[in-house]
C-alpha positions in Angstrom: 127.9 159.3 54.7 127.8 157.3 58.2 127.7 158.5 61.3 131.4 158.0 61.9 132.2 159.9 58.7 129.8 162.8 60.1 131.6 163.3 63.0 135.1 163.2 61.4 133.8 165.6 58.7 133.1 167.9 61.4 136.1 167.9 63.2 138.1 168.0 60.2 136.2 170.9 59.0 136.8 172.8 62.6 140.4 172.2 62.1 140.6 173.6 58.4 138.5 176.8 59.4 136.4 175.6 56.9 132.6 176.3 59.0 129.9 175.5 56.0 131.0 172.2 55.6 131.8 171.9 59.6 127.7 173.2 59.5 126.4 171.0 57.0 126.8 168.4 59.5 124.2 169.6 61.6 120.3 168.7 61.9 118.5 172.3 60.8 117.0 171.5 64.4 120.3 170.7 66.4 120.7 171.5 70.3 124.3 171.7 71.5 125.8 172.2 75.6 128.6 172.4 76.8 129.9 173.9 80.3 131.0 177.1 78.9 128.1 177.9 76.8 125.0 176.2 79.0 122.7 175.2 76.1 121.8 176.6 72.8 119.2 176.0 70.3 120.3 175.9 66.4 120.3 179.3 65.8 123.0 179.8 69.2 125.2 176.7 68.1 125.7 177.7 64.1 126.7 181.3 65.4 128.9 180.1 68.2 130.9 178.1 66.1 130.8 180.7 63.9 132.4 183.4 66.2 134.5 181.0 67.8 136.2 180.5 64.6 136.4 184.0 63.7 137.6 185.3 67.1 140.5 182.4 66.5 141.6 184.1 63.5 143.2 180.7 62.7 145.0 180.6 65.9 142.7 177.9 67.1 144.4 174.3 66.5 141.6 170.9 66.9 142.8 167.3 66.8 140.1 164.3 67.2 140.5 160.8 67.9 138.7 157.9 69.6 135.0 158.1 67.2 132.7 155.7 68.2 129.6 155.3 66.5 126.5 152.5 66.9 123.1 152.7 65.5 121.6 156.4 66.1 124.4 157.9 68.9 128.4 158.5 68.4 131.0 160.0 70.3 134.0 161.3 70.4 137.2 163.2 72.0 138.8 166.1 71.1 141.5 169.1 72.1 141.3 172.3 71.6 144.3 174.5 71.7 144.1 178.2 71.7 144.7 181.5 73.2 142.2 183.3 75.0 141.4 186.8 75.8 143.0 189.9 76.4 146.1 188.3 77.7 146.1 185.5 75.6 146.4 182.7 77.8 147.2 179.4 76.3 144.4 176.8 77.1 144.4 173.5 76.0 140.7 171.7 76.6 140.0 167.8 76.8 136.8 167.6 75.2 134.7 164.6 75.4 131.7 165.1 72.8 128.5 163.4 72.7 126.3 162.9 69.4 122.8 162.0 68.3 121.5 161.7 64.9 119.0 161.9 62.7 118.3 162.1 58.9 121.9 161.9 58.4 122.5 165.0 60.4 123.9 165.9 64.3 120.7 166.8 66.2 122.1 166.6 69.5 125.7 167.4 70.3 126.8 167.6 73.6 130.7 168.5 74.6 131.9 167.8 78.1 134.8 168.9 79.8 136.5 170.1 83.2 135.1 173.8 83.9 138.0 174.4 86.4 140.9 172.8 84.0 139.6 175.1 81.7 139.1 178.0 83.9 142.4 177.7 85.6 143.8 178.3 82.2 141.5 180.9 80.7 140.9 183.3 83.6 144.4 182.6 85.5 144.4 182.9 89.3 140.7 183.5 89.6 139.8 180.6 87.7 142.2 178.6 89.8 140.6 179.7 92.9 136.8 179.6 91.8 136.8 177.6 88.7 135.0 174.8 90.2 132.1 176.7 92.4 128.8 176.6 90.8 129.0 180.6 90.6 131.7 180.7 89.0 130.3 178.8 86.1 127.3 180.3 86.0 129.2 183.9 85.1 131.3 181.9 82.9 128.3 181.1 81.2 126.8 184.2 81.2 129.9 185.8 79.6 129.9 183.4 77.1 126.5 184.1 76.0 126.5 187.8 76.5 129.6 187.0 73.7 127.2 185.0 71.6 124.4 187.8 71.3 126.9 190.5 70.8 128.4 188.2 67.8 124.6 187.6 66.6 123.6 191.6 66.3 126.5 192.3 64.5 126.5 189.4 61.7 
């Protein structure tokens, strides 16, 4: 499989639900970031995929597009549509990904995006107000992992 093929495989997978074959795409060493999670060694990124999914309870809808690949490195874009928490907001996230490989596999993957698009439409008004501050991420952050090791004890 090429690198190109890698990267749609694991998009594709997202969208189905289907996470072993969306994991098999990773290095067994992979590091992933992203503005909402900070970043997370293997261990973090297979779980948080793996709670993302489940806490979407198939309510979580991925389209990708624009895959480049050349030599070791690809990229690509992607939107995520979803409700989130208690109230259910609808967020839709512009996702520019970042990949590097190795032995076939993702060893680096690194997702990009607009902390205060997203947090405008997550958190509502205070994510309007404070989306964009530095603080603001950093609780968003530390949420999001507090999340992530809750998901981890219990599985």
């Amino acid at each position: 499989m090429n690198h190109y093929q890698i990267i749609d495989q694991f998009y594709t997978a997202f969208r189905n639900g289907a996470i072993d074959s969306m994991l098999a795409c990773y290095h067994e060493q992979v590091q992933f970031e992203d503005p909402a999670f900070g970043k997370l060694n293997a261990e973090q990124a297979r779980a948080m995929w793996t709670m993302l999914l489940q806490r979407g309870k198939g309510n979580v809808k991925v389209e990708h597009f624009n895959i480049v690949t050349e030599d070791d490195t690809g990229s690509a874009e992607w939107i995520a549509r979803y409700p989130f928490g208690k109230n259910q907001r609808p967020v839709v996230n512009h996702i520019k990904a970042q990949f590097k490989f190795e032995n076939q596999k993702i060893i680096n993957h690194h997702d990009h995006f607009d902390i205060w698009k997203w947090s405008s439409q997550a958190l509502g008004l205070p994510g309007k107000l404070f989306g964009w501050t530095p603080f603001m991420k950093k609780q968003i952050q530390k949420q999001s992992l507090h999340l992530l090791q809750d998901f981890q004890h219990r599985v």
